[in-house]
Phi, psi and omega in degrees: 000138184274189187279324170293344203278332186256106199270182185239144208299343203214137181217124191063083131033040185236137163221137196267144183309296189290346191266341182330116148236167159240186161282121189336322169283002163275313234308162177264126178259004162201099192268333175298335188269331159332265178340288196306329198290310182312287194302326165307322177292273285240278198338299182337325200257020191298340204286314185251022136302314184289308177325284189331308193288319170285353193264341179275324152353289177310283192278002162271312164323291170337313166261001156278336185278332184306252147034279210294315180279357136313297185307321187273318172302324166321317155319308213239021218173280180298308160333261209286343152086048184244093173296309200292320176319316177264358156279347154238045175257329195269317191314294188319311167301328166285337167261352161285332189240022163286312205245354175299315205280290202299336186290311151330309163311310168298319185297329164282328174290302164319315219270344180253011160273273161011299223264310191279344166314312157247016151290330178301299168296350141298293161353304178288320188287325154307299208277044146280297217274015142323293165286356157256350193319174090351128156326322202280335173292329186280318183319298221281350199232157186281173199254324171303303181288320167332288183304336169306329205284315191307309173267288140338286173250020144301298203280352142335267178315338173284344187282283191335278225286335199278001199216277182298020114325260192324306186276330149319312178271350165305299190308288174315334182302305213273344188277287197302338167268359169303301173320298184300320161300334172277267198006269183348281220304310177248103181284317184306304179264027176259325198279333177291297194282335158300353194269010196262322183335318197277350174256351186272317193276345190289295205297334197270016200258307205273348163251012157227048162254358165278312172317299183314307162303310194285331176283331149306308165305349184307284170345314216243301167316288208309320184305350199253301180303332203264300182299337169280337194296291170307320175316272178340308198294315186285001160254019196294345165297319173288318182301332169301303190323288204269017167058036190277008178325311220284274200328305175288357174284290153015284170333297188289321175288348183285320193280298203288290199334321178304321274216299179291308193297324207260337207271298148012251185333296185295333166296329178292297199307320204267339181279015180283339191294304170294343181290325187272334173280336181262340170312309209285296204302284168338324194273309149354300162273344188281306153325267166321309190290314166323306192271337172308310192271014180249310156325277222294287206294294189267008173219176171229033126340278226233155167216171181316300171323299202285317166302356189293297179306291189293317174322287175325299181336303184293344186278348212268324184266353206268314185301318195275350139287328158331295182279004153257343184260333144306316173295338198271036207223282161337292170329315173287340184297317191280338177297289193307349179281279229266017158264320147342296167295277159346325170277355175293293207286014170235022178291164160293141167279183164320137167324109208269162174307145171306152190304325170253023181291169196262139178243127172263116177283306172239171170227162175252355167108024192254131199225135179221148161262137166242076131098072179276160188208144169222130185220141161268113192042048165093358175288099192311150212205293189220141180234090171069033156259162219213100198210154149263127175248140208229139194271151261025032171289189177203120180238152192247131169253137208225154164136169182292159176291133163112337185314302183129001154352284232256341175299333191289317212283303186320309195303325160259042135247012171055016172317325183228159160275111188290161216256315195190157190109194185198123162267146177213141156247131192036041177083339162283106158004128161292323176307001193252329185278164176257134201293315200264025120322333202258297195288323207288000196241021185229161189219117186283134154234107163297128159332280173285093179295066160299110168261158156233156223292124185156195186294186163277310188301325180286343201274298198287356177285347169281026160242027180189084205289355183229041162273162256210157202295327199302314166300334198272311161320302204291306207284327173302298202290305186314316218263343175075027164255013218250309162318308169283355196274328182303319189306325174298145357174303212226017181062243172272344178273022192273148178281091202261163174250188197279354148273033200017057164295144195117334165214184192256158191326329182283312152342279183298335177285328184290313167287347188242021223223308180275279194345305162309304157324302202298339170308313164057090147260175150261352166245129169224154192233128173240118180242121186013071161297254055109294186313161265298081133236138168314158190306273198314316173291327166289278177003313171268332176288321184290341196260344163247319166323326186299289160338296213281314201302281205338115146063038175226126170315132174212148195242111152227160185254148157209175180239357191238111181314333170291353241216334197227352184335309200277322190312126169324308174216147211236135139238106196265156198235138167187141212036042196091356196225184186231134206246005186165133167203179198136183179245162200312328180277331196282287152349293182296013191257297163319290183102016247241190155288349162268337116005278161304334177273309199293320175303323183274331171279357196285307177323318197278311192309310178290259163023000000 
């Protein structure tokens, strides 16, 4: 989808309330299966869960005991003017609510051990199924929004858990023993304080079928913000080049203004919830007291004290529906977070090894396609190709983008699975192998010469972590990196970040050039290694690639044709299928299409 393409859900800051819809993929498509899922990570926690619940238990009782014995001392003590009764009636208060306070403290305490125990095991569990992924799943998704779910909507589920747990279930305790004490005390004014329940569920009904929605979209913005944000920001070279500031700020504002508008609304719309909860309380009271105090004056129904006791009582039953319905505004966030999360963690994963796959210790490198065929989501991609490489050969693949190159190599790293046909190495299937065995015998150098953040030495110790300095040193010197790496501030300790500023591209490609050496594969595969470097740093890169490919199978891909000349063999591609092979002399001979690509890039080069 382009960039024109993605409109923003809201125009002129208007939303008709009632019409909020989203896209079928925010929709909850199981919130009862949600919730059990959440609760499976909480199940871990049973111990200090039960804790959690007596200790809430503990402060609800509590805070029903507070209330009464006011209401009583009145009665029972003020009424009647018995000073030494209400001094230790006020002592009994200090220590109810001395202890009211600490059960709230264990409860708080317990519930965010809890809470980060289990965001840690989500966490962990999203970036495993990271790593389980597909290739082809990172391709289709911006990378920002991916990290949004990691973050972002982890730390959803972590505020919900560190507050709402506790007050949810504080709330039910204190709704049902409040009911059970106005009983008691009134049945006429419990009957009173109930007449409010049925406009308290009407208003929470209309604000949080509005909530529920705006919050999935909240979600669903800010993950759209976070990935154009990561875009930009990992393209700020291009947007310069091409002087694209203004446009992609534009962008971003359309994208955050959606972003404000939904974040807005859900925020307004859930702040009706107190608003509407302190009318109904006034009113509530206004209620009690009118009729309580018409009890009293005219019966021995009611006595001061108890209204005193209901008067709380009411706030006491009003509040913990305030504070369900507020959480449950939180709640729908963190849901709409961990359905996120849960779509990750329910992707297909990588294909897993065949039951009986093989771990190789070595190979010799003999590499054959037997007439593969491939398609991407129904698209045909490569058709019945069939090539041999015998091993320490070196074969190059040419052709226009898009021809099916870079497809050929995932398919013999198993990145993708081929739909029919057979790959072998050294006569074995590859479907036979366990994918990181396979992998463990192969060594990448990529155009884009990724590092990570850490030393020199470490960037080239990932490709042999227990390698030794010396190895590391050898592997510079083969790769010709080792003369500028001395040169630097701290040598092999200089600290690079993950674009390795500091030093220049060819560089890097050159460290990532020793990584590969440091590997010792039998296959190694180079895709346009070698493209926009200067004359003198390729010079030094074909010269340490030389090193590394001897006397090893190498797959390379390039567009610039000077480059695969040496190559054992050329296989030029177009549209999936192979239209011509052979070695450079033999091709310029034909006079064929590769004949023709090479006379035009010879042209362009003069030119």
């Amino acid at each position: 989808m382009s960039i024109s393409e993605i409109k923003a859900p809201f125009q002129h800051q208007k939303i008709p309330l009632d019409d909020v819809d989203i896209d079928s993929k925010m929709r909850a498509k199981n919130m009862t299966g949600t919730l059990k899922r959440i609760w499976s990570y909480l199940a871990r926690e049973k111990g200090r869960l039960f804790l959690v619940l007596l200790a809430v238990a503990v402060t609800s009782c509590l805070s029903l005991l507070g209330p009464y014995m006011v209401g009583m001392a009145i009665d029972d003590y003020i009424v009647t003017r018995e000073v030494a009764g209400l001094g230790y009636l006020l002592v009994g208060l200090i220590f109810i609510y001395l202890f009211h306070s600490l059960s709230m403290f264990l409860q708080s305490f317990w519930m965010i051990g809890i809470a980060q125990n289990t965001v840690k095991d989500l966490r962990e569990h999203l970036f495993k199924q990271f790593h389980r992924l597909p290739i082809s799943y990172f391709d289709k998704r911006q990378h920002g929004e991916l990290m949004s779910r990691l973050t972002n909507d982890i730390d959803n589920i972590n505020n919900v858990l560190n507050s709402s747990v506790i007050q949810i279930f504080s709330s039910v305790l204190t709704l049902i023993g409040t009911v059970i004490v106005m009983l008691l005390l009134s049945p006429i004014l419990t009957l009173v304080t109930m007449i409010i329940i049925p406009m308290m569920f009407l208003a929470m009904r209309w604000i949080t079928r509005r909530t529920g929605r705006l919050y999935k979209m909240q979600q669903r913005d800010i993950g759209e913000v976070n990935g154009y944000v990561e875009e930009i920001v990992s393209g700020q070279h291009v947007v310069k080049t091409y002087t694209q500031e203004d446009r992609v700020i534009q962008e971003f504002k359309k994208r955050n203004n959606s972003l404000k508008n939904t974040g807005f609304w859900a925020q307004t719309i859930a702040g009706f919830t107190p608003k509407v909860m302190n009318t109904l309380n006034f009113l509530s009271f206004g209620m009690i007291a009118f009729i309580g105090g018409m009890l009293t004056i005219n019966t021995d129904l009611v006595t001061v004290g108890v209204i005193v006791i209901f008067t709380e009582y009411a706030r006491q039953f009003t509040r913990p529906l305030n504070e369900l319905s507020n959480q449950f505004n939180l709640l729908l966030s963190a849901i709409a977070g961990a359905e996120r999360v849960f779509n990750v963690l329910d992707e297909a994963e990588e294909e897993m090894d065949e039951e009986n796959a093989i771990e190789i210790s070595s190979i010799k490198g003999k590499v054959s396609f037997h007439n593969v065929s491939f398609a991407y989501e129904d698209t045909p991609i490569l058709q019945n190709i069939h090539f041999e490489v015998n091993p320490g050969e070196s074969v190059a693949f040419v052709g226009h983008t898009g021809a099916g190159k870079t497809t050929i190599i995932n398919l013999l790293s198993r990145f993708y699975n081929y739909d029919s046909g057979k790959i072998t190495i050294d006569g074995t299937d590859i479907k036979s192998m366990k994918r990181s065995s396979l992998r463990q015998h192969m060594a990448f150098v990529l155009q884009d010469s990724f590092l990570f953040k850490g030393t020199i030495r470490e960037n080239i110790r990932y490709g042999k972590l227990n390698a030794a300095d010396e190895e590391i040193i050898r592997a510079a010197k083969d790769a010709n990196a080792h003369d500028f790496i001395r040169k630097l501030p701290k040598g092999y300790d200089t600290i690079l970040d993950q674009e390795g500023s500091g030093i220049s591209q060819g560089q890097r490609q050159l460290l990532t050039i020793a990584r590969a050496l440091l590997d010792e594969p039998t296959i190694l595969i180079l895709d346009e290694a070698t493209s926009n470097i200067d004359t003198i740093t390729e010079l030094k890169i074909q010269d340490a690639l030389k090193r590394l490919m001897k006397g090893r199978t190498s797959f390379v891909i390039a567009h610039r044709l000077n480059t695969v000349q040496e190559a054992n063999r050329i296989i030029m591609l177009e549209h999936g299928k192979i239209i011509e092979q052979g070695n450079h002399e033999e091709l310029i001979q034909k006079k064929g299409h590769y004949y023709q690509l090479y006379k035009g890039q010879l042209l362009d080069a003069a030119n």
